[in-house]
Backbone bond lengths (Angstrom), bond angles and torsions (degrees), N, CA, C in turn:
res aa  C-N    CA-C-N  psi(-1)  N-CA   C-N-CA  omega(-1)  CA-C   N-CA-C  phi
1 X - - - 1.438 - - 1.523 109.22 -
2 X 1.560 119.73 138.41 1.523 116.44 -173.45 1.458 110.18 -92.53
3 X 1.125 126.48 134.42 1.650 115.79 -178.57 1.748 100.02 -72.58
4 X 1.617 94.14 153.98 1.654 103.02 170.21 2.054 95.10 -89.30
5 X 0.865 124.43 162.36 1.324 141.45 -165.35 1.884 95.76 -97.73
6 X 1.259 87.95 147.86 2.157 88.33 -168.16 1.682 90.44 -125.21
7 X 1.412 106.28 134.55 1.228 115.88 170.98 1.531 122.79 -42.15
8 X 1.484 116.21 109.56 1.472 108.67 167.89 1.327 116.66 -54.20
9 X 1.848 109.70 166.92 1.288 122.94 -173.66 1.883 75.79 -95.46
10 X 2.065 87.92 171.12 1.484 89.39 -154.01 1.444 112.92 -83.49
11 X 1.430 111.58 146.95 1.334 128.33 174.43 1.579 125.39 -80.88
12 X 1.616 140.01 134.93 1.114 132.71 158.62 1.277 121.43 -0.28
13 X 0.929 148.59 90.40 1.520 138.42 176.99 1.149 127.78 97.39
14 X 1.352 139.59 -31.93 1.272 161.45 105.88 1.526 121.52 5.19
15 X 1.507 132.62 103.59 0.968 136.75 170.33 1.579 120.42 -19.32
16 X 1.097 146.15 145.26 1.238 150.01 168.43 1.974 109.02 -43.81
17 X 1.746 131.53 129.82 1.081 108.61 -156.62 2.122 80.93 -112.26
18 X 1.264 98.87 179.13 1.710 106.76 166.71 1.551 117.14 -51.64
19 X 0.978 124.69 140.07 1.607 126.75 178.47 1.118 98.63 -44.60
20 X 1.904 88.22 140.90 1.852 104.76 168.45 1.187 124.65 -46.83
21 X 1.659 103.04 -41.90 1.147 109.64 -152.38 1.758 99.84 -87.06
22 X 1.368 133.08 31.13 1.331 131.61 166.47 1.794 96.04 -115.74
23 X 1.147 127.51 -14.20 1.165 123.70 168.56 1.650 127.48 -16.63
24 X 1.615 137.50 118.54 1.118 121.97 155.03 1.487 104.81 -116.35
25 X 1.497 93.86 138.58 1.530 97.35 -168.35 1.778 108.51 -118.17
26 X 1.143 132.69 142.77 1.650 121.97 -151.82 1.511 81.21 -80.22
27 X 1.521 93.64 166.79 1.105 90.86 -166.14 1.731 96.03 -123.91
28 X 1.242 121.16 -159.80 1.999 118.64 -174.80 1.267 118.25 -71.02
29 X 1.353 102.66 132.92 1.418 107.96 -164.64 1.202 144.73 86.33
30 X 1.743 105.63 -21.61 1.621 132.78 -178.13 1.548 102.46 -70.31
31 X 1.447 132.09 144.89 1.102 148.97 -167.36 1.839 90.73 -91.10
32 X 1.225 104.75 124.73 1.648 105.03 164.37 1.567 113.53 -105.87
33 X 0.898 132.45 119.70 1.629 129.03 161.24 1.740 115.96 -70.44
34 X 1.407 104.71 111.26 1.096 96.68 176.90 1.616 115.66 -89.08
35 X 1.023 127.27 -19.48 1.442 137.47 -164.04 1.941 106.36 -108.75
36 X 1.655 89.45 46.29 1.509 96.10 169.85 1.904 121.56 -54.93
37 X 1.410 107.51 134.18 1.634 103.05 -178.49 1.429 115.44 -115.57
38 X 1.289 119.27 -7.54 1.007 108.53 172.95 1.500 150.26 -85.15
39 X 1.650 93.71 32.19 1.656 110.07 -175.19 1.750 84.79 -101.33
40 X 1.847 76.42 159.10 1.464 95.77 168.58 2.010 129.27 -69.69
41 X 1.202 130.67 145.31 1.399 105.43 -161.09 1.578 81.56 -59.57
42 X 1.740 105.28 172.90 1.236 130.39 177.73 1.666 113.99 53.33
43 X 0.852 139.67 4.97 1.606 153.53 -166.74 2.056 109.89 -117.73
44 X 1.286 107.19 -3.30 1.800 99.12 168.82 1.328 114.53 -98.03
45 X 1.645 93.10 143.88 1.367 77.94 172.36 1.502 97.99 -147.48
46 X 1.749 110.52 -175.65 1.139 119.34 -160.04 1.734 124.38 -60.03
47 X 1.269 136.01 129.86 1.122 126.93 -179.56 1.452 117.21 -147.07
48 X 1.769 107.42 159.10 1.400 92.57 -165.38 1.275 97.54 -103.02
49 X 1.610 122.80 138.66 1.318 147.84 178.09 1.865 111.53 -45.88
50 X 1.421 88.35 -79.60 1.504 109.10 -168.56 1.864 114.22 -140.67
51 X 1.181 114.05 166.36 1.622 112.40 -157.26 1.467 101.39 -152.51
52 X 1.316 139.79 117.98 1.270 138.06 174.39 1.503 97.52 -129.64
53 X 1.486 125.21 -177.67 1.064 124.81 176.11 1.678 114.87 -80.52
54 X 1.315 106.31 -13.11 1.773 108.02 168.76 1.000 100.38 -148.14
55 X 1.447 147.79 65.97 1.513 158.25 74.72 1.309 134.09 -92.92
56 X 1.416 103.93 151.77 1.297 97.46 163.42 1.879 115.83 -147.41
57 X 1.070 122.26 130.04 1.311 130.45 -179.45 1.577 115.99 -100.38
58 X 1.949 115.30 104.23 1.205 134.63 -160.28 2.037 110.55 -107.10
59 X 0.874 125.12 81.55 1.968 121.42 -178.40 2.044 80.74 -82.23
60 X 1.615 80.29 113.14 2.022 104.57 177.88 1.454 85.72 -116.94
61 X 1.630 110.08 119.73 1.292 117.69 139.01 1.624 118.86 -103.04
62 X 1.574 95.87 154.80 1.309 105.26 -179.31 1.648 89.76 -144.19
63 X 1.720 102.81 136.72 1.433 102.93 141.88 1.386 146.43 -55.97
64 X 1.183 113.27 159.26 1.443 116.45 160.02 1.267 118.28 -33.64
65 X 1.460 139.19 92.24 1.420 144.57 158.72 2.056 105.55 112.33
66 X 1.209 101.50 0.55 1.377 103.76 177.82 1.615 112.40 -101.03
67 X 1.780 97.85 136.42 1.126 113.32 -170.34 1.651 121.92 -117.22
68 X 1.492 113.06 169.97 1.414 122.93 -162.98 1.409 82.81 -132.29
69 X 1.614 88.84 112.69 2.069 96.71 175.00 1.412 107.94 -73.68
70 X 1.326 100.67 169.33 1.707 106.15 -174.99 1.363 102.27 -66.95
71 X 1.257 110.83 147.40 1.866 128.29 -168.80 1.726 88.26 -175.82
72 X 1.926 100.65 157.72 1.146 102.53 176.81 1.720 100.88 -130.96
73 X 1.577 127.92 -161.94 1.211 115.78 -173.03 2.011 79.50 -159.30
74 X 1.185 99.41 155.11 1.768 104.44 -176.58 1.244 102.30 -64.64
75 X 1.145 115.66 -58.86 1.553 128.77 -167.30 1.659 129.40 -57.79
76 X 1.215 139.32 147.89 1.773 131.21 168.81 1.548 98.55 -68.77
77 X 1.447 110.96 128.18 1.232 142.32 163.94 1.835 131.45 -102.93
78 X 1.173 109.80 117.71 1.800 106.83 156.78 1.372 113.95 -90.89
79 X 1.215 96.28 143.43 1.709 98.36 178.71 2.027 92.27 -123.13
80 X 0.991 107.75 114.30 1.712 126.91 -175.14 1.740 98.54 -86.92
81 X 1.264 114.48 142.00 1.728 116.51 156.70 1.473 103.89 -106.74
82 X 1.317 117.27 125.59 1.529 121.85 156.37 1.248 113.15 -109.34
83 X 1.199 131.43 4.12 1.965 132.63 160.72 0.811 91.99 -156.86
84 X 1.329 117.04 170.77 1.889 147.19 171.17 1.117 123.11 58.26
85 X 1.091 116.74 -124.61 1.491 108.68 -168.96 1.845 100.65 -177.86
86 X 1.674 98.67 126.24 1.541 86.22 -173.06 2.219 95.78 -158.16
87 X 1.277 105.83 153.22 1.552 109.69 163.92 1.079 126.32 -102.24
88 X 1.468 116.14 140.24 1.621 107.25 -175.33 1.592 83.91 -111.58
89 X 1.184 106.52 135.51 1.549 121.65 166.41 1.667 126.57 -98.84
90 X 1.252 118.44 110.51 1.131 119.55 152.99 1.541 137.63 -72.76
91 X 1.383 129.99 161.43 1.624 106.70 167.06 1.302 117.69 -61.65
92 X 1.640 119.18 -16.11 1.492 114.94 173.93 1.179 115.48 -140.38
93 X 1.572 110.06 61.44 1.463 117.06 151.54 1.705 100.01 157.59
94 X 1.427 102.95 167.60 1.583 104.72 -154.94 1.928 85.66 -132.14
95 X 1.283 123.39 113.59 1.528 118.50 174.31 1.681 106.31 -96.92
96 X 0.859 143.83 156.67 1.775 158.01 164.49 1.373 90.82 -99.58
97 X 1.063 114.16 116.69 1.914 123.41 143.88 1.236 115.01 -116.98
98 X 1.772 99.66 135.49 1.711 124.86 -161.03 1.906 80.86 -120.44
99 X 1.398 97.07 165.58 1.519 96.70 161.43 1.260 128.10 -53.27
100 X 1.687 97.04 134.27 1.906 77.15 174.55 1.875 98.81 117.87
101 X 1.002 96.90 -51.24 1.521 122.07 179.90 1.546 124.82 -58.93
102 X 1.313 118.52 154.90 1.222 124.71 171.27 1.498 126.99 -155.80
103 X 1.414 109.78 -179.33 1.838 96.91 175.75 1.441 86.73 -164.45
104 X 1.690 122.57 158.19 1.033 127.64 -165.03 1.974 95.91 -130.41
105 X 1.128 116.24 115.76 1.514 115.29 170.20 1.528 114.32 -111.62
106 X 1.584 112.39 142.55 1.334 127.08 -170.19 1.568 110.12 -59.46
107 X 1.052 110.88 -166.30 1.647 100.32 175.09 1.750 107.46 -103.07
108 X 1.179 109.23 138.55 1.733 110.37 -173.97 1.181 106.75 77.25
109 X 1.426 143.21 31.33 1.581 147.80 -169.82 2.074 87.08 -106.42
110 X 1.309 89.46 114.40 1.373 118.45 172.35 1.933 96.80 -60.68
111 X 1.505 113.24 126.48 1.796 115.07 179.60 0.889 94.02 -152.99
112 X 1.290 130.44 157.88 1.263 165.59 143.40 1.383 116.01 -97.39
113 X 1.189 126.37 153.00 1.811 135.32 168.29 1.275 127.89 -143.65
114 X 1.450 137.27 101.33 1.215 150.70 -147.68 1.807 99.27 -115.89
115 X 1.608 130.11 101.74 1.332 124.55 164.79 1.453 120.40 -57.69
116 X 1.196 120.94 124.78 1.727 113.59 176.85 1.863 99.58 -91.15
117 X 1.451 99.33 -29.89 1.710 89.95 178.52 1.286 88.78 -133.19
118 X 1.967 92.64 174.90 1.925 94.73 171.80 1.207 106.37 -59.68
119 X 1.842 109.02 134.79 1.754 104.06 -174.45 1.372 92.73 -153.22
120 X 1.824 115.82 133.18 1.022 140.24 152.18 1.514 129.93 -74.45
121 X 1.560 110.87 114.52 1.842 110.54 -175.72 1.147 110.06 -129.40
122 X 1.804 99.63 148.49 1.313 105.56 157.97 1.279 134.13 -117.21
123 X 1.928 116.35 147.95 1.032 101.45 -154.05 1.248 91.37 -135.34
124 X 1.610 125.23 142.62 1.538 140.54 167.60 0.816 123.06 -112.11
125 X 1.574 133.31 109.23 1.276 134.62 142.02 1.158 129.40 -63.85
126 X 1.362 111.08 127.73 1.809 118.39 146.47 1.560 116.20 -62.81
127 X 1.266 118.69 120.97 1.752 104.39 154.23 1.311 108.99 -87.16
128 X 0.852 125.47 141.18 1.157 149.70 150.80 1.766 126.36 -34.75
């Protein structure tokens, strides 16, 4: 069975999402679809996948030209592109992710993320 994706709690920049605490998060073993189609264009939005006590699985959309101010998270993070096209900025260095793509940040690594097109990401935390 594929999990439906549960509204993340809110992100940097990102509109306010549905309470955490209505969250369903897939659970082990459950098939997640990340490349959901049945939203309207311009109508997806960011949600959190899955939730363990030291993971977490994040599908971040951003529009075309909309950004995620710099913020950090304790934990080492990948931030994945599955559409568009977007930069994650560090204070010392600026990466482009196209589909396909990825980047790996330390834990507490100060980023920013700027969409150049509509672009779907994924993002993993470690907790700590």
């Amino acid at each position: 069975m594929m999990s439906q994706a549960a509204p993340s709690p809110r992100l940097p920049g990102l509109p306010p999402m549905e309470s955490a605490m209505a969250l369903e998060h897939a659970q082990p073993l459950e098939v997640i679809d990340l490349h959901a189609t049945d939203e309207v264009p311009g109508t997806a939005v960011s949600s959190s996948l899955l939730k363990t006590p030291h993971l977490q699985l994040m599908r971040v959309v951003l529009a075309a030209g909309q950004a995620l101010p710099e913020h950090h998270v304790p934990g080492e993070i990948t931030v994945q592109c599955l559409a568009g096209e977007a930069d994650v900025a560090t204070p010392s260095r600026t990466c482009r992710l196209v589909p396909g793509s990825l980047v790996m940040l330390p834990a507490a690594e100060p980023h920013r993320v700027q969409a150049h097109r509509d672009t779907v990401l994924l993002v993993t935390v470690l907790h700590p």
